[in-house]
C-alpha positions in Angstrom: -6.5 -22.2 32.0 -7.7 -25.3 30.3 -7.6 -25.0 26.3 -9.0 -27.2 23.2 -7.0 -28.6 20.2 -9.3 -26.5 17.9 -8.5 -23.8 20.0 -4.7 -24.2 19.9 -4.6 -24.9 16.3 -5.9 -21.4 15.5 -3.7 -20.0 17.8 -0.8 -21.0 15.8 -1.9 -20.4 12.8 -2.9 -16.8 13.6 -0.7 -16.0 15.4 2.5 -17.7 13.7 3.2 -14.6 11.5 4.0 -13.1 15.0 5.7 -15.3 16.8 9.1 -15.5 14.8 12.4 -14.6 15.3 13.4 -13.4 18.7 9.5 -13.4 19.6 9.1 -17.1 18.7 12.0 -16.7 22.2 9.7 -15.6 24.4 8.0 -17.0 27.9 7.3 -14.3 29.9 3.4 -13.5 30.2 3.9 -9.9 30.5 6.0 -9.4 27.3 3.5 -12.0 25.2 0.9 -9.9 26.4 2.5 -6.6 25.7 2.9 -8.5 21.8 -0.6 -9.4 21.6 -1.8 -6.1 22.4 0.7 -4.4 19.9 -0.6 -6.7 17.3 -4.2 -6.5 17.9 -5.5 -5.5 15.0 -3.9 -8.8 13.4 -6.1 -10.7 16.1 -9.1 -9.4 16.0 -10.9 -12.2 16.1 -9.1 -14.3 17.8 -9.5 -11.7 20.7 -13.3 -11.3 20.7 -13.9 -15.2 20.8 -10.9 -16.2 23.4 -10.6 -13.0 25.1 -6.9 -11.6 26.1 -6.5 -13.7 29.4 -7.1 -16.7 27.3 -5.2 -16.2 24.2 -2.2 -15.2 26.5 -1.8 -18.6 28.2 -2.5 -20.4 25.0 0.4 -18.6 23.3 2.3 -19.2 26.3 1.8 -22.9 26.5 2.6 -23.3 22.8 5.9 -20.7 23.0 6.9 -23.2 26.1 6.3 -26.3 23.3 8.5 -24.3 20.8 6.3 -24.8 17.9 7.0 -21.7 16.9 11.0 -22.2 16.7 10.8 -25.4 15.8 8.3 -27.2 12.8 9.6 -30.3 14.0 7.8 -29.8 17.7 4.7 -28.2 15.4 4.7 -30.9 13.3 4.2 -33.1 16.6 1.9 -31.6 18.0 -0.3 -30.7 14.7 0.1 -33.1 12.2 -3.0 -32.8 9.9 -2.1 -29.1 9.7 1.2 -30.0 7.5 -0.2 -33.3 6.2 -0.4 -33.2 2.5 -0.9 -35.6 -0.7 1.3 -36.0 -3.6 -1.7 -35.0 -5.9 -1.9 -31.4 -4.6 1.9 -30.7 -4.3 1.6 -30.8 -7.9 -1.3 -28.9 -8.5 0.3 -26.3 -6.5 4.0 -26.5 -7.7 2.5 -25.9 -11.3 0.1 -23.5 -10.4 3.6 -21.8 -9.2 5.8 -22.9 -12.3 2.6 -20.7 -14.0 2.9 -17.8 -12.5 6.4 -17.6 -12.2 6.3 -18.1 -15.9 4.1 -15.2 -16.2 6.5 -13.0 -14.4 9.5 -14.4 -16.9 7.2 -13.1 -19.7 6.8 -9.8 -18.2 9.6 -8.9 -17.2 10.9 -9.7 -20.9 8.4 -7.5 -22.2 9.7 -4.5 -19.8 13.6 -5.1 -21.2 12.1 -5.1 -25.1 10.4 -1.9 -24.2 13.2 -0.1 -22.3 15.6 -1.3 -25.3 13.1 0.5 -27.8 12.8 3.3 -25.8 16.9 3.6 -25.9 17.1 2.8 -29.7 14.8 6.1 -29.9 16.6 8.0 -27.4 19.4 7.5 -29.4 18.2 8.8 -32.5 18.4 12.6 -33.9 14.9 14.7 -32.9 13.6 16.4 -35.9 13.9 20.3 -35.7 11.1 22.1 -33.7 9.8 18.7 -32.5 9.6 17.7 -28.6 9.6 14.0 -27.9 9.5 13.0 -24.7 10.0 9.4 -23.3 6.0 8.0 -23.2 5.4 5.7 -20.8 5.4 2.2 -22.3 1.8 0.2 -22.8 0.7 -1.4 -19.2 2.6 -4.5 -18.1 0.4 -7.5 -18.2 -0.6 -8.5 -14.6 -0.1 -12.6 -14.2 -3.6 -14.2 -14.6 -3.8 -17.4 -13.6 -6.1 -20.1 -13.9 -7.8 -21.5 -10.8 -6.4 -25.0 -10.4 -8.3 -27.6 -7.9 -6.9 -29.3 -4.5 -5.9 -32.2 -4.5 -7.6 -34.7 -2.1 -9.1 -37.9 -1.5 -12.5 -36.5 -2.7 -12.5 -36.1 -6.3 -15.7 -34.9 -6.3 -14.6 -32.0 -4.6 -11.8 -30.7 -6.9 -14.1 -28.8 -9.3 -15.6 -27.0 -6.5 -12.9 -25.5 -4.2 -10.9 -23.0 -6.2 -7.3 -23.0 -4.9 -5.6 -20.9 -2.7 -2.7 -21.3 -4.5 -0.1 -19.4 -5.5 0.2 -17.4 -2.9 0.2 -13.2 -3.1 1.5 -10.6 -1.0 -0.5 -7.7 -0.8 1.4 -5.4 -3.1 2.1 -2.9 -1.0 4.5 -5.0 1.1 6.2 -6.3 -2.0 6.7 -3.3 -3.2 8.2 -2.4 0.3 10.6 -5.4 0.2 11.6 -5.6 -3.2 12.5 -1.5 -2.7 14.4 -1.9 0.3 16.3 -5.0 -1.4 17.2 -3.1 -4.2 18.3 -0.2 -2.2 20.7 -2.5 -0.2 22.1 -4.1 -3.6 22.8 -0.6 -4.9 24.5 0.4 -1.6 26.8 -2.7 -1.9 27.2 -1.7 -5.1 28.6 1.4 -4.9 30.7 0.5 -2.1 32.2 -2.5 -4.1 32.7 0.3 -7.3 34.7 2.9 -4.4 36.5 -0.3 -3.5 37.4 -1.8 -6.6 36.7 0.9 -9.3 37.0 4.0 -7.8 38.4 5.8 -11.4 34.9 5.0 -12.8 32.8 6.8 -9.9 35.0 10.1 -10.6 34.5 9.8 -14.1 30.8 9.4 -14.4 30.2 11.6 -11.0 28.7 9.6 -9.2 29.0 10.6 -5.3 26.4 8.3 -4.0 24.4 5.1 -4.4 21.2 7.1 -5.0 23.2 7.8 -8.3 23.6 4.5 -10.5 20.3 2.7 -10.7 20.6 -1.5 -10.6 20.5 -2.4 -13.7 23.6 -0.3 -14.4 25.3 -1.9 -12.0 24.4 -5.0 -13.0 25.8 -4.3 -16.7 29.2 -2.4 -15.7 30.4 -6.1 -13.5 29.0 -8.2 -16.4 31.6 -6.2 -18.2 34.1 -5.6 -16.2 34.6 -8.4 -13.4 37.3 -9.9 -15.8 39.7 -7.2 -15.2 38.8 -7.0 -11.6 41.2 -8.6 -9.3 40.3 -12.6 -9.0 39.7 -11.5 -5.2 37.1 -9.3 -5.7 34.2 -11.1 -6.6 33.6 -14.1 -5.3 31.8 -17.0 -6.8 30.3 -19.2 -4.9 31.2 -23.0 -5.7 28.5 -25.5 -5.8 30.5 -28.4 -5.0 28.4 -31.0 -7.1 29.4 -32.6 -10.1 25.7 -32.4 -11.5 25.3 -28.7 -10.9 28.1 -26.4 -13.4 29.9 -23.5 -11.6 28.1 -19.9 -10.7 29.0 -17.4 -13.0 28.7 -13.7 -12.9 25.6 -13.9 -14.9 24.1 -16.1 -12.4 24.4 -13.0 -9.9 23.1 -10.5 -11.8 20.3 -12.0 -13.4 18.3 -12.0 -10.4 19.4 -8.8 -9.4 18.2 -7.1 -12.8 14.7 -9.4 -12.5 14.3 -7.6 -8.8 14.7 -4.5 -10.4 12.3 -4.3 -12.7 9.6 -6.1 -10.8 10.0 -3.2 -8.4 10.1 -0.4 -10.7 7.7 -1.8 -13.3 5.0 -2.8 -10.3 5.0 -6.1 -11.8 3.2 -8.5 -9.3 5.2 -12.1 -8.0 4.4 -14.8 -6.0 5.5 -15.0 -2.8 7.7 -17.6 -3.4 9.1 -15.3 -5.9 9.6 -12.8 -3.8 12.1 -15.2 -2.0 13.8 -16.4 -4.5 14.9 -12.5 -5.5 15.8 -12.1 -2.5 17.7 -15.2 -2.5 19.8 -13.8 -5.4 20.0 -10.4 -4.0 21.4 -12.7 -0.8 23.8 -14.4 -3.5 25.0 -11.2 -5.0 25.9 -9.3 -1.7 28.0 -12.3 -0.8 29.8 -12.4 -4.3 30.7 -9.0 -3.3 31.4 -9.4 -0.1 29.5 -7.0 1.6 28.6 -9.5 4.7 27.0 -6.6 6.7 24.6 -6.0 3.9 24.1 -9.8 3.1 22.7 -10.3 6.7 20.5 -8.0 6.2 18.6 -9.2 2.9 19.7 -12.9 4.5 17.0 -11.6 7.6 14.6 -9.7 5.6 14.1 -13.6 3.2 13.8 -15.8 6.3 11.4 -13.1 7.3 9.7 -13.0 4.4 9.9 -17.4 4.2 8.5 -17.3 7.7 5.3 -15.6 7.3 5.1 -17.0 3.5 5.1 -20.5 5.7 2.3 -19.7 8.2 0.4 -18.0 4.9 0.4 -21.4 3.4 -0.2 -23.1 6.7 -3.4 -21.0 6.5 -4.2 -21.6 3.3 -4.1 -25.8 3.7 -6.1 -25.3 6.9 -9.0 -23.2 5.3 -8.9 -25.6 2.0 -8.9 -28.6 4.4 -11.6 -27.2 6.3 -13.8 -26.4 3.5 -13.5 -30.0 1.9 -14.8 -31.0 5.1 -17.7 -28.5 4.9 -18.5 -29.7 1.4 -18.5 -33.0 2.0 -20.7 -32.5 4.8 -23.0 -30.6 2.4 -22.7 -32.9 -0.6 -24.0 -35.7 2.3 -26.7 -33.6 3.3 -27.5 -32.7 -0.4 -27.8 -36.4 -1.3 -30.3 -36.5 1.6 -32.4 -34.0 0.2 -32.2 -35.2 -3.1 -33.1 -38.7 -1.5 -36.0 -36.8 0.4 -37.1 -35.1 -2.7 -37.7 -37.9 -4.6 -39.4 -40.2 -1.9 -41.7 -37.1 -1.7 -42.1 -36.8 -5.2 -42.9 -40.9 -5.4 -45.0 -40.4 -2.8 -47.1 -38.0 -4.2 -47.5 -39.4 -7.0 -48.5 -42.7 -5.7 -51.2 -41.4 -3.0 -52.3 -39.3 -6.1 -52.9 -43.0 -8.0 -54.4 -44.2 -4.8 -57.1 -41.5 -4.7 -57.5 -41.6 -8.7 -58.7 -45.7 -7.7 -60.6 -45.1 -5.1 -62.5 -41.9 -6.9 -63.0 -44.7 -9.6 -64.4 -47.6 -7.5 -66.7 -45.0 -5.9 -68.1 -43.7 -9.1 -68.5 -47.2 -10.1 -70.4 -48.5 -6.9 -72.8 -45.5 -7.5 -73.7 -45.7 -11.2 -74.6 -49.5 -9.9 -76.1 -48.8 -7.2 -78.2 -45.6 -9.3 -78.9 -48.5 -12.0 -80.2 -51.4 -9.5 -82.3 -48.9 -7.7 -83.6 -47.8 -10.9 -84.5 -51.5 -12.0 -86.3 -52.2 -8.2 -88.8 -49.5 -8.7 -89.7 -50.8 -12.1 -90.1 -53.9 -10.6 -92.0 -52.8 -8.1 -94.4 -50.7 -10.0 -95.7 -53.9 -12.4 -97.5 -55.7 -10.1 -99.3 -52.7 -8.6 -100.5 -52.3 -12.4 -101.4 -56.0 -12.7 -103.4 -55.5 -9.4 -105.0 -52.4 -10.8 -105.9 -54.2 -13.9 -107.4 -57.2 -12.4 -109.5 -55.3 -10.2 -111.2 -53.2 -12.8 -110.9 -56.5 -14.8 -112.8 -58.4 -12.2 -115.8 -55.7 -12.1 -116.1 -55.8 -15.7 -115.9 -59.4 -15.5 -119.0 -59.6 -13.2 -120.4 -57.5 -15.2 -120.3 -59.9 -17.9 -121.3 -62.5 -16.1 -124.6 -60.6 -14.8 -125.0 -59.8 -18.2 -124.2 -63.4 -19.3 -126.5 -65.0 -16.5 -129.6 -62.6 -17.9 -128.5 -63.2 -21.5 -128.3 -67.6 -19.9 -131.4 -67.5 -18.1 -133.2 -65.4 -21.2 -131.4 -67.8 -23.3 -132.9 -70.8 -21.3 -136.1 -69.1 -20.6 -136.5 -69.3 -24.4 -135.5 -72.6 -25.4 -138.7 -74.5 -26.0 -141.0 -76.1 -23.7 -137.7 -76.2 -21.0 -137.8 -74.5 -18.0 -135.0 -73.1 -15.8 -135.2 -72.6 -11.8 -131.8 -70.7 -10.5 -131.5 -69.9 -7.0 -128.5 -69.1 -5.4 -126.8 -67.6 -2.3 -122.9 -66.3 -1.9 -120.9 -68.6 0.6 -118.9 -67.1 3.3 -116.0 -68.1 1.1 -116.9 -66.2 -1.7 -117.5 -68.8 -4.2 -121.1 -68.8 -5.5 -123.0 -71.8 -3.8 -125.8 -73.1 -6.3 -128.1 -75.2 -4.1 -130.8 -75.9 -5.8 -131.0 -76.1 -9.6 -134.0 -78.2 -11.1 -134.9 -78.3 -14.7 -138.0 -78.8 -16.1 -137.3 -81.2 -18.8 -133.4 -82.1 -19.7 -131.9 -79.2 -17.7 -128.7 -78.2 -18.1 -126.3 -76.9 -15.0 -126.0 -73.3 -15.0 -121.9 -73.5 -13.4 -121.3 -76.1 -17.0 -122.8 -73.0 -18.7 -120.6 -70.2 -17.3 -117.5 -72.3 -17.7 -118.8 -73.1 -21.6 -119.5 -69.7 -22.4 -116.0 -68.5 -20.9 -116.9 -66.6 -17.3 
């Protein structure tokens, strides 16, 4: 059954939690599927999109590639998946150097309380009084500030919080720092009925439920230099940079262990490795091997799935830079988009604002010049209406002139006037015969003398 590279990737990272230790071994379908179905809660998803048939040959191709015993044949096979830059390896190892500074300060704060608590213990109650030992003020849970991936992107670091440091759910740290600290009081006690036996029958102590840690951890910082030289045994480091382990270098750790499980003080999961690293240290120093394999297992168990947790986390950060550059691409699109639409708004807006204008403009003129053409043409329909009742008055005046004439030259002495006259087809006045009795004078010289 064919597969993808996406598809593979996930595989591994999902299912690399699983897949350690002597089940990293196997090959055999039946037994990968008998895992698969035990874990299937864990795989929820993976189930439901690949299906069991599927995600069975996958795992059994990638088992048969031994990328889960080996990161060197994972590394080969993925590469981007454990590809990092130098920028966020230091964002992360201080983001750790934080919080395992954090833890430092808590823990401090639990020995200052438990030492007050002792001074007080110690003194005299006062008569009638009941004290009782109050449970100290809450530890302060390690806050720390989101710090930003480093990539090639620097646009991008203020916008994906880190995954970093990485957490256990408590409730398994709880379980492994318990079960550690069980095992380191069991060597313990075994190493006291070894060494010290006088000292178990005079405190009473029959069993390593008995002695808590942290008593242990004072009674060999007091008395490993009357032990035998034999008995404890220091590891060496064999470099002339490094100084020689002491006995304080062993129980350090094993004290810090202890009070992060009691206290319920949250660690890193890195810090949860590196107690268990001293607890490792410690149970060798005291030479209980059996129970040094044990927490040896129980740290490469807890490395292992610390491992593919951070494997997770570089594949969910690297694949939400992707995302968010894809979206800062598209968003500078939009942007772009918004303010083409914006510009073009604004200029079609200008464009009708101009051509609302020239309209208006053509109309006024056009309003004004049709205004002036009427005027025009109602003046010489006046001037025609005026000559025509100035013509009738004129004949008038002319009748009246041509009686007023021909009284006027019937009168004027012994000189007499014969007018006779037709109208031409032509309208002008056609005087054909005018004869004058003595000296006449031409009626038409008359008319145009008295102004007709």
């Amino acid at each position: 059954m064919a597969s993808s590279a996406p598809d593979r990737r996930r595989v591994y990272i999902t299912c690399r939690p699983i897949f350690t230790g002597d089940n990293a071994l196997l090959r055999r379908e039946k037994k990968i599927r008998n895992l698969v179905r035990k874990n299937k809660l864990s795989l929820t998803k993976l189930l439901s999109e690949l299906g069991e048939d599927k995600l069975v040959a996958v795992l059994k191709g990638l088992l048969e590639e031994n990328v889960f015993v080996s990161e060197v044949c994972a590394r080969a096979i993925f590469p981007d998946l454990f590809q990092t830059t130098p920028s966020r390896n230091a964002e992360r190892e201080v983001s750790e150097a934080k919080a395992a500074k954090s833890a430092a300060k808590a823990v401090e704060e639990v020995v200052a309380s438990e030492d007050n608590l002792k001074e007080l213990s110690d003194e005299e109650p006062e008569p009638g009084v009941l004290q009782f030992a109050s449970a100290s003020a809450p530890f302060p849970v390690p806050t720390l500030e989101l710090t930003t991936t480093g990539g090639p992107d620097e646009l991008l670091k203020d916008q994906i919080p880190s995954l970093y440091p990485s957490f256990i759910p408590y409730k398994a740290q709880h379980l492994i720092l318990t079960a550690a600290q069980q095992l380191l009081e069991e060597c313990c006690f075994d190493f006291a009925a070894k060494w010290m036996p006088s000292l178990l029958e005079q405190r009473g102590w029959d069993c390593a439920a008995a002695v808590e840690l942290t008593k242990w951890t004072q009674i060999l910082g007091k008395t490993h230099t009357t032990l035998p030289p034999n008995a404890i045994k220091l590891a060496n480091t064999n470099t002339t940079t490094s100084p020689p382990m002491t006995i304080r270098d062993l129980v350090q750790p094993a004290q810090t262990l202890r009070h992060t499980a009691v206290h319920r003080l949250p660690t890193t999961a890195r810090g949860i490795g590196r107690l268990l690293g001293g607890a490792v240290a410690l149970a060798d120093a005291l030479q209980d091997h059996g129970r040094a394999a044990q927490l040896e297992q129980l740290k490469a168990e807890v490395d292992a799935k610390v491992r593919a947790m951070e494997l997770s986390k570089n594949s969910l950060e690297d694949r939400a830079a992707r995302v968010l550059r894809d979206i800062a691409r598209r968003r500078e699109e939009l942007d772009r988009a918004e303010r083409d639409l914006k510009a073009t708004m604004l200029r079609e807006d200008a464009d009708n604002k101009a051509l609302v204008g020239r309209l208006l403009e053509e109309s006024v003129r056009s309003i004004i010049a049709a205004a002036s053409d009427d005027g025009a043409r109602s003046r010489p329909a006046d001037r025609a209406s005026a000559t025509a009742s100035g013509g009738s008055s004129d004949r008038g005046r002319d009748d009246s002139c041509d009686d007023a004439t021909a009284v006027a030259l019937a009168h004027a002495g012994d000189r007499e006037v014969y007018y006779s006259g037709d109208e031409g087809d032509d309208g002008d006045d056609d005087i054909r015969d005018v004869k004058l009795a003595e000296g006449g004078v031409d009626v038409r010289l008359l008319n145009l003398f008295v102004g007709v």
